[in-house]
Structures are given as structure tokens and as C-alpha cells.
N, C-alpha and C positions, 0 to 999 in steps of 0.2 A: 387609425390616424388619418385617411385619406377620407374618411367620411365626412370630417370635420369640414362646416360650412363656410364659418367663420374664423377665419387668422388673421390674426395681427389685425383687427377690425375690419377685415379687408370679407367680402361675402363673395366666395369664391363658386357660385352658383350665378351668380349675373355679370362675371367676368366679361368683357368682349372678345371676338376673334376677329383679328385684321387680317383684310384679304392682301394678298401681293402686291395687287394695284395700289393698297391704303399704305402699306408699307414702305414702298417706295417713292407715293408722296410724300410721306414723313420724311424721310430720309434728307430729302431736299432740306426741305421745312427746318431742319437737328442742324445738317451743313451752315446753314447761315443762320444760328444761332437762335432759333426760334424755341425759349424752354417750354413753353407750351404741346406743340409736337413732340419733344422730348417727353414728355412726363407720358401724354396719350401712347407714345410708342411703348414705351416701359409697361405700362398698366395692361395696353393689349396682349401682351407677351408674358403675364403673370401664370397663365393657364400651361403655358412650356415649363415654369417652374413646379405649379403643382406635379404635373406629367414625370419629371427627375423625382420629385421627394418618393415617391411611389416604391423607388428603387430602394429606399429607406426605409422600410418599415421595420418596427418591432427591434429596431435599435434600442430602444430605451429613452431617445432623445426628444426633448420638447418640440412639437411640430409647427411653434411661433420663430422657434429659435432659427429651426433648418430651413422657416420658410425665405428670416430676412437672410439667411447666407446667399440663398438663393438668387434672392432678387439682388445680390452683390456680385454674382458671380455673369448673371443676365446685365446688369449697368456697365461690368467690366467689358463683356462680351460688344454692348453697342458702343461703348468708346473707342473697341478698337478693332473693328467690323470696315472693313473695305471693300465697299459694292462694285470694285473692280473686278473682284475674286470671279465672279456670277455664280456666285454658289447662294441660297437661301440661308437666311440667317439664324434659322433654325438648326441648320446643318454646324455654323461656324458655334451658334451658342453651347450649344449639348454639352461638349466635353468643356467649355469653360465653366459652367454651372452646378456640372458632378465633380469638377475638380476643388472649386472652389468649398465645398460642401463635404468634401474629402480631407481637407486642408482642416478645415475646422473641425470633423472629427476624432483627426488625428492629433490635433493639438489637445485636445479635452478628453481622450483616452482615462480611462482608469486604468489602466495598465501603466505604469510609471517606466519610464523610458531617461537612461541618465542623461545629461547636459550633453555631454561629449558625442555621443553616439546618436541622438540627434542632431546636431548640429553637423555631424560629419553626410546623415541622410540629408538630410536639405543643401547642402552644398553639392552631395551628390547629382540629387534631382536638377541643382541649378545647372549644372556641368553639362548633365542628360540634353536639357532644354539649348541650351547653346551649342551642345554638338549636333544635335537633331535639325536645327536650324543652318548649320553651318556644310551640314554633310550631306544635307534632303533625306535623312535614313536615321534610325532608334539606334542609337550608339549599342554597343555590349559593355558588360561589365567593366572586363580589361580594357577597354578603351578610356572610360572613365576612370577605372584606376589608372592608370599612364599620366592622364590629363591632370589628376591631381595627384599623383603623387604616391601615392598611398597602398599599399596593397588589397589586391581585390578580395581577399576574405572580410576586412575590416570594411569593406563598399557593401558587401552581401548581407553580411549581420547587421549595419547599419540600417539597410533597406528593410530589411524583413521585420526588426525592429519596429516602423513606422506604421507598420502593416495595421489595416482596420481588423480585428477579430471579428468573426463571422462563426455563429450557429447553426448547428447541423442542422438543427430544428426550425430555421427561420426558412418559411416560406417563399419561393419566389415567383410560381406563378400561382391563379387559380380562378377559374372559368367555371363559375356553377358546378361543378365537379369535385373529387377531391383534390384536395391542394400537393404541388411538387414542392418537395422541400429541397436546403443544401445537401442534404445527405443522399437523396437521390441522385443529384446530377456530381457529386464527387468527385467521379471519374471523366467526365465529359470535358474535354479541355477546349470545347467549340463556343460554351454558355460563358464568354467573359466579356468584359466591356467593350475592350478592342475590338473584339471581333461583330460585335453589333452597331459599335461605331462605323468600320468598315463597309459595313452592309447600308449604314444611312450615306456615305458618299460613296459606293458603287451606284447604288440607284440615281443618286443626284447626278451623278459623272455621264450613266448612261440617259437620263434623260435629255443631255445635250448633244448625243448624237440625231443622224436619222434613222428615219423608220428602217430602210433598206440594211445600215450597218449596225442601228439596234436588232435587227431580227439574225443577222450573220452570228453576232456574237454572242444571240439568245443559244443559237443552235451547236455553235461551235463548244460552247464552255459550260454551257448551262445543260444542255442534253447530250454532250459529250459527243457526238456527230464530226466525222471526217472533213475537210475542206469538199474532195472530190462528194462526199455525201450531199454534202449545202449546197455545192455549185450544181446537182441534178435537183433538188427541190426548187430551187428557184430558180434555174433556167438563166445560169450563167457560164462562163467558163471557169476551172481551179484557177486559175491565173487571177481573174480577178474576183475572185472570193479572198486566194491572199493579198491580193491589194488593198482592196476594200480594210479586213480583217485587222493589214497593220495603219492604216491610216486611222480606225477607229479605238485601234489601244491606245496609240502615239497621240489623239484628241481626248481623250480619256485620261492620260495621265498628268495634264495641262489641268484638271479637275481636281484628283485625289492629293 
């Protein structure tokens, strides 16, 4: 599926890549209504959707289909992309363009799911999203049973319900090598979306620190090292290794 050159007449071998700098003159450009810019932003940004469908593979599904969800999920993401955030928009589109691409697979399931019990997950999720917004934190279960009403068994079946089936069989990486499959990684609870999404706005969070409180917090969390350890490697005092340390989370989470 990811070989394929040509989608949707689109020849995804001469795609472009916009630099930061072009990005952010677009942006302007899109603010005051220039569709021009718009269309070039979209188009440079097609190469981010191939890069998600990847995730896709050996679903079964037509890869013209998942390509234009994609670039619906990438349109939604630059309408509502606010470059006050200073996060890279690559960082903000990601989870709007797998979700969006999630959404439509779940809706087009062979597995048949009744009226009621979807309907009751999608209100669910709408809930999720407005308390997630509301609380700065992923609501639980019970919470969103509370919020609606409902008992939290009837919240869980619904959810799980909506769920994408996934094959043991299907591949998920493979490097000139042999390939890892689902059934390999089964037990790993670290291989999930969340957790690789987190890892794209760690790095983003941390590259707007400095060098001095990026290298504290390399050492501190990254190679598990003591305050009093870090304050002898680099020739300061513990006192302000913790200062440093919390000034750089408390900047950090103005990020995540």
C-alpha cells in the first residue's frame, strides 16, 4: 500500500517539503485570506499524511480512500492550528489526522455494531473531549459515567464496541529485517499511540528549553542520576540544579 506512487492522481514521489521559515510565511499569507497559500500549505503537508497512513497498513482498506480522509483530517487540523501554541504543526496535526482516519474506520467496520451502543460511544467520546478540555487531564470512566448519566459498564461496552479490530498477524514494524508483528508486541503496553504521541510533544516541549536545563533534565530523568550527581557533573550547586530542574518542568508543561 505505501509503495503506491500515485493517489488520488496526486504522485506522491514529487511531493514538496516546506521548511519552517515557508510555513510560517504561509501562515500569514492563509490569516488574510490568501487561498492561494492555503492550497500550497495543504499540498506541502501531504507527505505528513502519507507518513500516518503507514500506520495503516493491510487493513483491507482502499488507500485513495484513507488518503482523502487524511487530507480532511490535515484541512481540519490547519483551520484550527493556533501559532500562538509555538508548538510545530506537525506536532498539533498528527493526532487530528489519525483520529480523523480512525473515525472513518470505525464508522465503515464490518463488524456491525447496533444503533444504540454506538451512539451511546460517540456521545461518550464527545463527553471525554469536553471534560479533557474542561479539567486539562483524560477524564476516567466513572467520570464520564457521572457526566452522563449512565452506568459505567454501559460506557465500557459501548467503547470497546467501537474499537478498530486489529490482527495478530499485521505487521507493525520492519527494517530490512524480519518483520514484528501484533502478536509480538501483545504484551508491551508501552507500543500504543498515546505513548508515541507523548514522546512527539516531550521532544517539542524540550526543545524550547536551554541547553543548560535541557542537559539537567537529560540527566536527571533520562539517565536517572541524583540532583547532588548533576550538580557535581556540571559544577554547580544541588540548590540550583533544583531550581533550574523545576523552572524547566513548570516551562515544559506550558508545552505539553
Amino acid at each position: 500500500m505505501t509503495n503506491k506512487v500515485e493517489i488520488c492522481g496526486v504522485n506522491t514521489s514529487k511531493l514538496p517539503v516546506l521548511s519552517e521559515a515557508e510555513k510560517a510565511e504561509l501562515f500569514e499569507k492563509i490569516k488574510n485570506g490568501d487561498t492561494e497559500a492555503r492550497q500550497k500549505f495543504i499540498y506541502g503537508n501531504l507527505r505528513l499524511v502519507l507518513s500516518i497512513l503507514r500506520r495503516f497498513n493491510n487493513r483491507g482498506e482502499n488507500i485513495d480512500d484513507l488518503f482523502q480522509i487524511g487530507c480532511i483530517g490535515l484541512i481540519k487540523a490547519l483551520d484550527n492550528f493556533d501559532t500562538s501554541h509555538e508548538v510545530k504543526f506537525s506536532t498539533y496535526a498528527v493526532p487530528m489526522i489519525i483520529g480523523e482516519i480512525r473515525r472513518y474506520l470505525r464508522d465503515n467496520s464490518s463488524i456491525r455494531v447496533s444503533r444504540s451502543i454506538r451512539d451511546t460511544a460517540y456521545k461518550a467520546l464527545a463527553v471525554k473531549e469536553q471534560l479533557t478540555a474542561k479539567n486539562g487531564k483524560e477524564p476516567t470512566i466513572d467520570e464520564i459515567a457521572r457526566e452522563m448519566d449512565i452506568p459505567r459498564e454501559d460506557i465500557s461496552i459501548a467503547l470497546d464496541a467501537i474499537l478498530d479490530p486489529v490482527s495478530l498477524q499485521e505487521p507493525i514494524y520492519h527494517d530490512s529485517g524480519d518483520a514484528v508483528f501484533v502478536m509480538d508486541q501483545i504484551a508491551d503496553d508501552k507500543n500504543i499511540d498515546d505513548s508515541w504521541l507523548e514522546k512527539i510533544s516531550l521532544k517539542e516541549a524540550m526543545s524550547k528549553l536551554s541547553d543548560r536545563e535541557r542537559n539537567i533534565l537529560t540527566l536527571r530523568f533520562f539517565k536517572g542520576k541524583t540532583q547532588m550527581e548533576v550538580a557535581t557533573e556540571i559544577g554547580i550547586s544541588q540548590a540550583q540544579v533544583s531550581r533550574l530542574e523545576k523552572n524547566a518542568l513548570t516551562h515544559m508543561r506550558k508545552f505539553l
